[in-house]
Structures are given as C-alpha cells and as structure tokens.
Backbone atoms as SQL, in Angstrom:
CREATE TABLE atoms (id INTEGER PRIMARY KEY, chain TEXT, resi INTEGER, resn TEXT, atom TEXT, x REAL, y REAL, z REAL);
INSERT INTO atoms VALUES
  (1, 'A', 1, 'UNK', 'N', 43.462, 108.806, 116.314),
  (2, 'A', 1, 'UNK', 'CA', 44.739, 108.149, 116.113),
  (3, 'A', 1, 'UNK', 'C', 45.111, 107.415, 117.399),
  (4, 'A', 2, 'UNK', 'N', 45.339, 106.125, 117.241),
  (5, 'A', 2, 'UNK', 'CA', 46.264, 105.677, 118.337),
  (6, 'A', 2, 'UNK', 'C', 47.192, 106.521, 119.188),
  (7, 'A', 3, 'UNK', 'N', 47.244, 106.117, 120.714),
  (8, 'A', 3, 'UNK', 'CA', 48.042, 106.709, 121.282),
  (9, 'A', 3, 'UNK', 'C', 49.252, 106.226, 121.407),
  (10, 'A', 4, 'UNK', 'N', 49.633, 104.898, 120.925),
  (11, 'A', 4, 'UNK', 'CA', 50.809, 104.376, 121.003),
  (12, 'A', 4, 'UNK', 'C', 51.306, 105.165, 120.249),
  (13, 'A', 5, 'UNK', 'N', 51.010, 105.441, 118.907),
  (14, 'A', 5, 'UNK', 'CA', 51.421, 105.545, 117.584),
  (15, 'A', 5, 'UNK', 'C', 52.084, 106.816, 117.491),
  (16, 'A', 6, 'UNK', 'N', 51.126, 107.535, 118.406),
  (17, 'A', 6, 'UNK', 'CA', 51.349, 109.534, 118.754),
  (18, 'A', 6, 'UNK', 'C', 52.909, 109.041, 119.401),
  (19, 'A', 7, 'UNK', 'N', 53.183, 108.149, 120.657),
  (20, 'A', 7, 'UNK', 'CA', 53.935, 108.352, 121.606),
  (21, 'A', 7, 'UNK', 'C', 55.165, 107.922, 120.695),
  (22, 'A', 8, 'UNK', 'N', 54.887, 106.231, 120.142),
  (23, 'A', 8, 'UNK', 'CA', 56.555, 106.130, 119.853),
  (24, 'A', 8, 'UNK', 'C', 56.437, 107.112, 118.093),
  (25, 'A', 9, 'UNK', 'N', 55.844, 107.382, 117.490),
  (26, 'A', 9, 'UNK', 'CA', 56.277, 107.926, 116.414),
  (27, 'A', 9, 'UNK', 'C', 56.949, 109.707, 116.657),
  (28, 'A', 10, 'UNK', 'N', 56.665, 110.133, 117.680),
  (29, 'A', 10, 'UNK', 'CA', 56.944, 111.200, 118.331),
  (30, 'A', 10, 'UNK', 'C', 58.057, 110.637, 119.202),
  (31, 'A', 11, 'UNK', 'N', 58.574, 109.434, 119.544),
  (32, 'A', 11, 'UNK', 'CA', 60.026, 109.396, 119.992),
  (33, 'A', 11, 'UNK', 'C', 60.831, 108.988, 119.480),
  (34, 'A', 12, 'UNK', 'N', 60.690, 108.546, 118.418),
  (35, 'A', 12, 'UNK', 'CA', 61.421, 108.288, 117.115),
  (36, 'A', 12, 'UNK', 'C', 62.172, 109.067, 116.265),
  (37, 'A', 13, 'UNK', 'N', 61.156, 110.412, 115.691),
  (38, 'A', 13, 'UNK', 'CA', 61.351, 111.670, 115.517),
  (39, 'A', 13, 'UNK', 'C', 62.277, 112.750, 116.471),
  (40, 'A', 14, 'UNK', 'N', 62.090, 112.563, 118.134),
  (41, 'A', 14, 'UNK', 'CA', 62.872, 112.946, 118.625),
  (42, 'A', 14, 'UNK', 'C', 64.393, 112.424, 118.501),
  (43, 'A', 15, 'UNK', 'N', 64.981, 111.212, 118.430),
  (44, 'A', 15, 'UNK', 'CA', 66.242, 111.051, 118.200),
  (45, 'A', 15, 'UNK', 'C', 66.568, 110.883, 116.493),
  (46, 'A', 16, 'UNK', 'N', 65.813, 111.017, 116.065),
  (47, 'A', 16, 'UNK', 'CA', 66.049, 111.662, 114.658),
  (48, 'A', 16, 'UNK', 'C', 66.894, 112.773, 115.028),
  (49, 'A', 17, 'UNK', 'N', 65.534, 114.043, 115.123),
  (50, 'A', 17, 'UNK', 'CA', 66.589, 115.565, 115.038),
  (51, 'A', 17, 'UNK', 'C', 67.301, 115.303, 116.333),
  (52, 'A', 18, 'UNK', 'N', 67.701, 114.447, 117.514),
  (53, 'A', 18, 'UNK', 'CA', 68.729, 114.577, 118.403),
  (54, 'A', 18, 'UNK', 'C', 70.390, 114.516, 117.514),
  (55, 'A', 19, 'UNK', 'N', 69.855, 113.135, 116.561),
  (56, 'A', 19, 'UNK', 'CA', 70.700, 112.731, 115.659),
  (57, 'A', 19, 'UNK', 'C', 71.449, 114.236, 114.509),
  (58, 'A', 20, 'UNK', 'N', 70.852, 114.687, 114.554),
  (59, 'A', 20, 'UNK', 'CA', 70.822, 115.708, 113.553),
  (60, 'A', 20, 'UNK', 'C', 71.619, 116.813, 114.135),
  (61, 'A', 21, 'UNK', 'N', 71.052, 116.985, 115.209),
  (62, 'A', 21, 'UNK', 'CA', 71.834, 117.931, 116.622),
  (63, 'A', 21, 'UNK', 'C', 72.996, 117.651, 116.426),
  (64, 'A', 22, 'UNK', 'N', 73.787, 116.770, 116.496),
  (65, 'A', 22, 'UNK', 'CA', 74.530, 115.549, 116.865),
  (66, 'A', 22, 'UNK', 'C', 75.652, 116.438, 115.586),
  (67, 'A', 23, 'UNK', 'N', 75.031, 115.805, 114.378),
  (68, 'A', 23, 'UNK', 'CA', 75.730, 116.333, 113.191),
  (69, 'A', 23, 'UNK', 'C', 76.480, 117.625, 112.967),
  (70, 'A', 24, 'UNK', 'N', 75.339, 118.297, 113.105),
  (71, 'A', 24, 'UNK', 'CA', 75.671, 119.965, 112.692),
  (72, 'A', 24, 'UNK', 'C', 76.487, 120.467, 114.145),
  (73, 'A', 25, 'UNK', 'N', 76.649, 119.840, 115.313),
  (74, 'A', 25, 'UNK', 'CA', 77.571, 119.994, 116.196),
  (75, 'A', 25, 'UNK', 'C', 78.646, 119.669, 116.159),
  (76, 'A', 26, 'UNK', 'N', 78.853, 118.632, 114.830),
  (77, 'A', 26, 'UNK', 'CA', 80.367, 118.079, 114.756),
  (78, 'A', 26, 'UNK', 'C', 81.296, 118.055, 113.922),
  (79, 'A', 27, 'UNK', 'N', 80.321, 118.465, 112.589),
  (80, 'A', 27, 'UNK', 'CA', 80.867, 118.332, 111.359),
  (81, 'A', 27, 'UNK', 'C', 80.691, 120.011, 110.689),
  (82, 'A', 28, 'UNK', 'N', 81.437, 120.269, 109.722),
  (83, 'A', 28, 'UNK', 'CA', 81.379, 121.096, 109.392),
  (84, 'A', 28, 'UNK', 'C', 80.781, 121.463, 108.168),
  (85, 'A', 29, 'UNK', 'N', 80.525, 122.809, 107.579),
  (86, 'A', 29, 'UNK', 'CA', 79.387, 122.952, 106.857),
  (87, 'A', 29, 'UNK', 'C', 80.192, 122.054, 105.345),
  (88, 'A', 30, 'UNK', 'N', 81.033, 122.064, 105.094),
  (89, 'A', 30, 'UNK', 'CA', 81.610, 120.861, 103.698),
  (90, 'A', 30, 'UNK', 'C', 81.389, 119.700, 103.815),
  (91, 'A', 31, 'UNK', 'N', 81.443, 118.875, 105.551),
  (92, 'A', 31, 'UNK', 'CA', 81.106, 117.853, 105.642),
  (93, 'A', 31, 'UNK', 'C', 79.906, 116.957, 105.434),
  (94, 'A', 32, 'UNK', 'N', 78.928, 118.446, 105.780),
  (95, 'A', 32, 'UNK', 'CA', 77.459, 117.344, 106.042),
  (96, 'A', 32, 'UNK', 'C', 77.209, 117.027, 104.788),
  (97, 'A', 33, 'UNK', 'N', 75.775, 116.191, 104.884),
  (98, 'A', 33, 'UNK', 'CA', 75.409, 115.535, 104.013),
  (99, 'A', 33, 'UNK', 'C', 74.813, 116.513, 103.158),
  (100, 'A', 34, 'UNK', 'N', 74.782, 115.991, 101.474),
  (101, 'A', 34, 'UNK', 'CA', 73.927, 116.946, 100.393),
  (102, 'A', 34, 'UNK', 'C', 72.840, 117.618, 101.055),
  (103, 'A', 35, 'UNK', 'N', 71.955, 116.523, 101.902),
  (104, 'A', 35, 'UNK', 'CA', 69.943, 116.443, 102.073),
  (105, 'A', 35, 'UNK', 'C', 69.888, 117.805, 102.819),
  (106, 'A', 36, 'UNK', 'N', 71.281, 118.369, 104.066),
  (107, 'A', 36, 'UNK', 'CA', 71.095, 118.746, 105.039),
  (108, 'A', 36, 'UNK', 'C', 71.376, 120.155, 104.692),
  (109, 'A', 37, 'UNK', 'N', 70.241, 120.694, 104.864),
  (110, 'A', 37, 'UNK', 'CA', 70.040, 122.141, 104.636),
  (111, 'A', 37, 'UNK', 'C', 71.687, 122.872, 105.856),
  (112, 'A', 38, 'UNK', 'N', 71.742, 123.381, 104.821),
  (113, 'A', 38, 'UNK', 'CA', 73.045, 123.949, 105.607),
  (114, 'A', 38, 'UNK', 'C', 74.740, 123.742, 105.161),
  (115, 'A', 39, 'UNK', 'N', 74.280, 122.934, 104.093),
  (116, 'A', 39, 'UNK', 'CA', 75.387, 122.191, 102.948),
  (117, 'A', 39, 'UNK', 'C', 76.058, 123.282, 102.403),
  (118, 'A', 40, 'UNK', 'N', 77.644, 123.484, 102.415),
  (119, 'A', 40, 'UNK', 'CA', 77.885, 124.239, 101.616),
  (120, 'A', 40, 'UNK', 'C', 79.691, 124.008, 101.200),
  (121, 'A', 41, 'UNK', 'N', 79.834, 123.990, 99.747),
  (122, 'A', 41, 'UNK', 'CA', 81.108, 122.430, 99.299),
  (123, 'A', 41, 'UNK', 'C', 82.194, 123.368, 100.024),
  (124, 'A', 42, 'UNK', 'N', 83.493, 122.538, 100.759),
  (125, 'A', 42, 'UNK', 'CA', 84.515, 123.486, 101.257),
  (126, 'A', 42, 'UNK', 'C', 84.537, 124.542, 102.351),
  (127, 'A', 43, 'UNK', 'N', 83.409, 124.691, 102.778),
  (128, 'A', 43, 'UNK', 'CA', 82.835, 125.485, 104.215),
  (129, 'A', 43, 'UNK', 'C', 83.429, 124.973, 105.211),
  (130, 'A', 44, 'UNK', 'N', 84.386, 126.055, 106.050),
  (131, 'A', 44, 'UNK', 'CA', 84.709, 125.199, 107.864),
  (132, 'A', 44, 'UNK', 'C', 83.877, 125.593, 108.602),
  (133, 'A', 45, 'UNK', 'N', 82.627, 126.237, 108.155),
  (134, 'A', 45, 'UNK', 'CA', 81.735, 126.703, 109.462),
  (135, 'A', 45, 'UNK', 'C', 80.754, 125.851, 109.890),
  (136, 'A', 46, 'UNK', 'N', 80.763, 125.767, 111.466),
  (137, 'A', 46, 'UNK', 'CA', 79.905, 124.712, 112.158),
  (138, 'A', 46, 'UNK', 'C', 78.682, 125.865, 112.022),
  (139, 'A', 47, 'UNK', 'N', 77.775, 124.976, 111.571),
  (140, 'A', 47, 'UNK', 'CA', 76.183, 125.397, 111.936),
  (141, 'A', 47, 'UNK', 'C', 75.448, 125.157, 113.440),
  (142, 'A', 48, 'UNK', 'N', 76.018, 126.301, 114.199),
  (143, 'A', 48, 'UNK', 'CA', 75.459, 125.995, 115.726),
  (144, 'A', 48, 'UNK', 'C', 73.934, 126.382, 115.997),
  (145, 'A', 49, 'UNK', 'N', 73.679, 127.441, 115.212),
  (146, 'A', 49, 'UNK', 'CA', 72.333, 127.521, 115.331),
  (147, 'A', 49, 'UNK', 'C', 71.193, 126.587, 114.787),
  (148, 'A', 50, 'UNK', 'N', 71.440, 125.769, 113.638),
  (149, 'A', 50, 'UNK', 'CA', 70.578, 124.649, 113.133),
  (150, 'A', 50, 'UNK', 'C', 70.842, 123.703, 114.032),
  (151, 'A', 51, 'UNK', 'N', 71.592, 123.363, 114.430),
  (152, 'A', 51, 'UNK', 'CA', 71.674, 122.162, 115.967),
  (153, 'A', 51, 'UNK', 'C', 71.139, 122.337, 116.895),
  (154, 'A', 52, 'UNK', 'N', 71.305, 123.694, 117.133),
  (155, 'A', 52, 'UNK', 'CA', 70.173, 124.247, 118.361),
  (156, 'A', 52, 'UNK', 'C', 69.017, 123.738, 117.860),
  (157, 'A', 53, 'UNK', 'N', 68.345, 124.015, 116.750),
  (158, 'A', 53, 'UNK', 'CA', 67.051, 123.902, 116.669),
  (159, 'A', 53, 'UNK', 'C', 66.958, 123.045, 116.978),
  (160, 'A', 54, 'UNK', 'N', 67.163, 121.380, 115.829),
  (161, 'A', 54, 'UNK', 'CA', 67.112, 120.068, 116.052),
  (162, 'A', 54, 'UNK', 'C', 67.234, 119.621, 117.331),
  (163, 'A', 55, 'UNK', 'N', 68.170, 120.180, 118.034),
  (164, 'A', 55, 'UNK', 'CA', 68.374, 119.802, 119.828),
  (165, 'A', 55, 'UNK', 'C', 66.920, 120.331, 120.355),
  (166, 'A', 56, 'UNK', 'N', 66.170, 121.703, 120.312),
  (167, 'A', 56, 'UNK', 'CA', 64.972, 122.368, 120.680),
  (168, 'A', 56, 'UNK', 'C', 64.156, 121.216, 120.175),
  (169, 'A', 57, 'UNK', 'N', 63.525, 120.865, 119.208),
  (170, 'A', 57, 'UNK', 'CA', 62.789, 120.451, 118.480),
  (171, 'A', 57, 'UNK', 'C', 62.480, 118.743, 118.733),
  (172, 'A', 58, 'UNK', 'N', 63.452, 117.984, 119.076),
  (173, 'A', 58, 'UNK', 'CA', 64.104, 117.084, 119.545),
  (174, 'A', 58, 'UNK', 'C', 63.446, 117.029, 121.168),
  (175, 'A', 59, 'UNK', 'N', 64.041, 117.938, 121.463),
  (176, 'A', 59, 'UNK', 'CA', 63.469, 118.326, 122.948),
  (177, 'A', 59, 'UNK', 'C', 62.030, 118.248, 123.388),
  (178, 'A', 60, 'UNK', 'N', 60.867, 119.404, 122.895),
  (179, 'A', 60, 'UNK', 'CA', 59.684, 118.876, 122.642),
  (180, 'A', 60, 'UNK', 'C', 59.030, 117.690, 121.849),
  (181, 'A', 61, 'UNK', 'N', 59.321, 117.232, 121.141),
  (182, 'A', 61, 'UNK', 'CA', 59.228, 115.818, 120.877),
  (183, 'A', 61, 'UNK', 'C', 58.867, 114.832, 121.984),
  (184, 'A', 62, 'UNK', 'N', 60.378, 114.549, 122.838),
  (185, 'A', 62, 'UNK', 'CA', 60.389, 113.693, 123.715),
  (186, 'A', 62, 'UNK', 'C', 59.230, 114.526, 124.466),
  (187, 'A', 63, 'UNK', 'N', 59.322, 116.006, 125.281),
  (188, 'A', 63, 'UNK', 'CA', 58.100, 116.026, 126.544),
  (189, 'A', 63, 'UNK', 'C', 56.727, 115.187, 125.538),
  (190, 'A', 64, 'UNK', 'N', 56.232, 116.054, 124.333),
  (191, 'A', 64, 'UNK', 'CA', 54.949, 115.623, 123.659),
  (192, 'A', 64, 'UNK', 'C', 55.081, 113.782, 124.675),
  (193, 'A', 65, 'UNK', 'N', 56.060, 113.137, 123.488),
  (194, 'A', 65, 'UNK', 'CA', 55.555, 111.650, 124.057),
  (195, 'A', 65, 'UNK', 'C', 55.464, 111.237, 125.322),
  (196, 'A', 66, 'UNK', 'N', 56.565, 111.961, 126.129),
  (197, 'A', 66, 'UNK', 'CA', 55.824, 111.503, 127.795),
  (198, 'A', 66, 'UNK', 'C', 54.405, 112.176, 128.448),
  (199, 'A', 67, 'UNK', 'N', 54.246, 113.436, 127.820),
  (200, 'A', 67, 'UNK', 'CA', 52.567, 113.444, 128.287),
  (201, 'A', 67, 'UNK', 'C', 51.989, 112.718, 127.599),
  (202, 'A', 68, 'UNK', 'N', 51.623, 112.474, 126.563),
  (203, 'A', 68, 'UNK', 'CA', 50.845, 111.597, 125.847),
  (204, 'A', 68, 'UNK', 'C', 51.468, 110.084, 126.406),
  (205, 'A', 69, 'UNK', 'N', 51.858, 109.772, 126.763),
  (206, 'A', 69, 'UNK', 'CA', 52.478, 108.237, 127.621),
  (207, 'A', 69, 'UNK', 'C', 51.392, 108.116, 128.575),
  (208, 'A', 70, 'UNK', 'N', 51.407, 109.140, 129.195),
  (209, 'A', 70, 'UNK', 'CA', 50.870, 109.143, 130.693),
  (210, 'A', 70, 'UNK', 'C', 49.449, 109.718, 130.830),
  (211, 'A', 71, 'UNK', 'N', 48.898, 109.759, 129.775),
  (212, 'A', 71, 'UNK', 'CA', 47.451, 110.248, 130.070),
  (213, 'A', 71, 'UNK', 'C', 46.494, 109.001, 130.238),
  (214, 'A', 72, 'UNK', 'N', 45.717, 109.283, 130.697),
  (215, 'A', 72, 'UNK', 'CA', 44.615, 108.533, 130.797),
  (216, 'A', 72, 'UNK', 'C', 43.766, 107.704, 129.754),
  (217, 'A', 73, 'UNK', 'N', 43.233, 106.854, 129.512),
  (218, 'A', 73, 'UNK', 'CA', 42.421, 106.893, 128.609),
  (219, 'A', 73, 'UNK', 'C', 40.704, 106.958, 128.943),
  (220, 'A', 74, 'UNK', 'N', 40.121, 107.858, 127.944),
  (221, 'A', 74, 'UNK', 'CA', 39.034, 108.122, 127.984),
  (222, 'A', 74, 'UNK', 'C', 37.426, 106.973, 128.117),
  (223, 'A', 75, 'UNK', 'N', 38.403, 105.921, 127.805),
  (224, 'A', 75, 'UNK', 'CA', 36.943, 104.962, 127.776),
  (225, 'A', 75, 'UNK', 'C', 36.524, 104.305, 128.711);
C-alpha cells in the first residue's frame, strides 16, 4: 500500500474520532445523533467515557501517521 495513503487516510480518521470526541463531550445522550452508539431519546447524560475513547483512538491515529510520515523509504 502506498505510504501517502497509510499517512493521510490515517489523519483523516484521526479528526474524524477527534470530531466525535468533540460530540459526546458536548452534547448530551438525547442530543447526539441516531448513528452514534450511545443514543438514547430524552437522556441528560454526557457520555464521557466514549469521548475518551474517540479522543484515545484519535490520538494514535495521528502518532501512526507521523511515524509512517517520517520513515524512510526502502528502495
């Protein structure tokens, strides 16, 4: 596979779930969207632990694409 492809499709993905972080940090569980696991109709509870993840997850993402940025190439 391309290494561009590894780097920006892996930093792309990172502000995805940053984006996501973002959400479940602000809105509450009635607010979010249907898709977003964690949906529940009339709920005031913030989902802090699913933001964590997305923030975690988010997190390795970005390192993945800066090592893979910065490696060498083999040929």
């Amino acid at each position: 596979m391309n290494k561009k492809v590894l780097v920006y499709g892996s930093a792309l993905l990172g502000l995805i779930f940053m984006f996501f972080a973002f959400v479940y940090w602000s809105h509450s569980a009635g607010s979010l969207p249907t898709y977003l696991p964690g949906y529940k109709a009339g709920s005031n509870v913030l989902h802090f632990k699913h933001g964590l993840a997305s923030f975690v997850l988010a997190l390795v993402l970005f390192i993945f694409a800066w090592f893979k940025s910065g490696e060498k190439s083999s040929n």
